[in-house]
Each structure stands twice: as C-alpha cells, then as structure tokens.
Steps between C-alpha positions, in 0.01 A plus 500: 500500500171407600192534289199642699174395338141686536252307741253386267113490604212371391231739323257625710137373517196706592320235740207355367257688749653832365415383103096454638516823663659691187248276288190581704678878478473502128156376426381776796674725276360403160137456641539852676599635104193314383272616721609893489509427103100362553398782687634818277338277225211260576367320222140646426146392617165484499336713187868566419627113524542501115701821445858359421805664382648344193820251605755693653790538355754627783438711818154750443500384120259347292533290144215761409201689589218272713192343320196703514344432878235768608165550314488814305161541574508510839673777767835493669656663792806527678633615877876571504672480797786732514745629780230837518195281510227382298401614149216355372418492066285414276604359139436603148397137360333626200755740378829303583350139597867364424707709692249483790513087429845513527539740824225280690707160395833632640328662819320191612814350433707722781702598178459880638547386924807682620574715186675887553321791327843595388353802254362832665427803320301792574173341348558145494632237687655133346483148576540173370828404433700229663825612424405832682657758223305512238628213222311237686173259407331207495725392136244658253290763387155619474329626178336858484143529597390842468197656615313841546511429904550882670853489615407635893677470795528194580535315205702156453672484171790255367857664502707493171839363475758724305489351116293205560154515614240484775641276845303187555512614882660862564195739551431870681220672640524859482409717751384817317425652183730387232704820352446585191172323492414137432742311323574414122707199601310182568527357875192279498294669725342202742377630832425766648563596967136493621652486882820616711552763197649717799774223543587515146638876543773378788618220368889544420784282371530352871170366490417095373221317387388266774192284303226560294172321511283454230141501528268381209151699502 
C-alpha cells in the first residue's frame, strides 16, 4: 500500500515592499492618534503656559490636584463651547480661589474638550465627568469652600460624589431657582453665566462640551 504524503511548502513571506507600506501604515496611524489626542487637549499657553495638571496617573487622572496657577487677585473668565452654543462666565476667585484654580488648570488643559452633560434635571444640568455616568474624575477631590455667593440661575457649583466628597472635575450650572431655596450642602460655588444663559435652559443629556477658553482679566 502506498503512503501518500502532504506537499509541503514553504511559509509565506509578505514582500518587503508590503512590510514599508504596512510600516508607513502604522506610524500614519499612531501620528493621526497623536494629533486628534493634541487637539481635544493642547497643552496651555500664553498667560496660562504655567497651569499644569499634577502627573497623570492613567487616562483623565491626576496624582493630585494642580499647583496653585492663577493670581487670586486678579479676574477670570471663561467661554464654553457646547453643542447649543456659547456660554460665557465669570469666576468666584475670592470665595472659592481653589476650586476656580483647579477648573481653569483642567480647562486650559482640554481636560473638559469632548465631555457629555450626561445629568439633566429640571433646574440643572451636569458635566464633567469622563466616564460619562456619574463615578468619574480627574483621581481626587476638592475641599469645601463655602461662601455667602446668592445661589441664582446660573450658578457653577462642584457636584458631590455619593459618600466621598466634592469631584475634582464633575460640575453643574443650574438653570433656575434651586427648590427649596439655596442649599445647606457645600458645592463650592465658583462662577457664575454672565452670557448664553438662554443656552443653559436647552441643554439636555445629548448635548457635549466642545472647549472652554479661559480669559484672565
């Protein structure tokens, strides 16, 4: 009985033409990433070149809260860009000059570029959060800063997070009176709509942050 045997070949080879194309492929690929990564968030400039996170510590997380960057003494203000247009604010240095540190740091940093407001409610209306639900920050929290600003429409105040404090970077604006009258919990009051309020009242839980700029005086 005859014994049939298997043709054997040899393994096949990408020629070396098609290894530079696939090459050339993957450095398009990882510049492309780089450059999409640079543009939802460019590193800061001009009277903001020294307002640095702390050293991130994985994906839209910081070892800690940034270093103190803006001058207390002097005034802030903000445009944010959403889906519904612009909203322009004005912060509350003296009362929360932390918090509005911190906010300023991560905005000039694109930390906010792209983010859902995934939190609507009847008066108020949620952003901030990377992981889009609610549990998300930057990997720390802020201390209180309370103050006797008026809680109006249009206030900017720090969200809590169930049984452990204020987010370093989840925040809402509301867009009327708060029921019940102003709050007993601290949320760090630090800005306040001066522009685009009428945006504020449509925004939904389909609408994103596009950028916010940051003007000093």
């Amino acid at each position: 009985m005859m014994q049939s045997t298997a043709p054997t070949t040899a393994p096949t080879r990408l020629p070396i033409g098609s290894l530079a194309v696939i090459a050339v492929l993957v450095v398009v690929a990882v510049l492309v990433g780089q450059a999409l990564e640079w543009a939802n968030h460019p590193a800061p400039t001009g009277a903001f070149a020294a307002c640095r996170t702390a050293p991130a510590t994985g994906p839209h997380s910081f070892a800690g809260p940034p270093p103190m960057c803006i001058d207390k003494t002097k005034n802030y203000s903000a445009t944010i860009t959403t889906t519904k247009g612009d909203i322009g604010v004005v912060f509350l240095t003296n009362s929360t000059p932390v918090t509005v540190n911190n906010f300023i740091v991560l905005a000039v940093n694109g930390y906010f570029n792209g983010m859902p407001f995934f939190n609507s409610a009847d008066w108020y209306i949620q952003s901030g959060d990377p992981l889009g639900g609610g549990r998300g920050g930057p990997g720390y929290l802020l201390p209180d800063e309370p103050s006797k600003d008026q809680w109006s429409p249009g206030s900017l105040g720090m969200a809590r997070i169930p049984d452990q404090g204020l987010s370093g970077s989840q925040f809402f604006i509301t867009k009327s009176e708060i029921p019940n009258g102003p709050p007993t919990t601290i949320y760090n009051h630090f800005a306040t709509v001066t522009l685009g309020f009428d945006k504020v009242g449509t925004l939904d839980a389909t609408d994103r942050i596009l950028s916010i700029k940051v003007k000093k005086g």
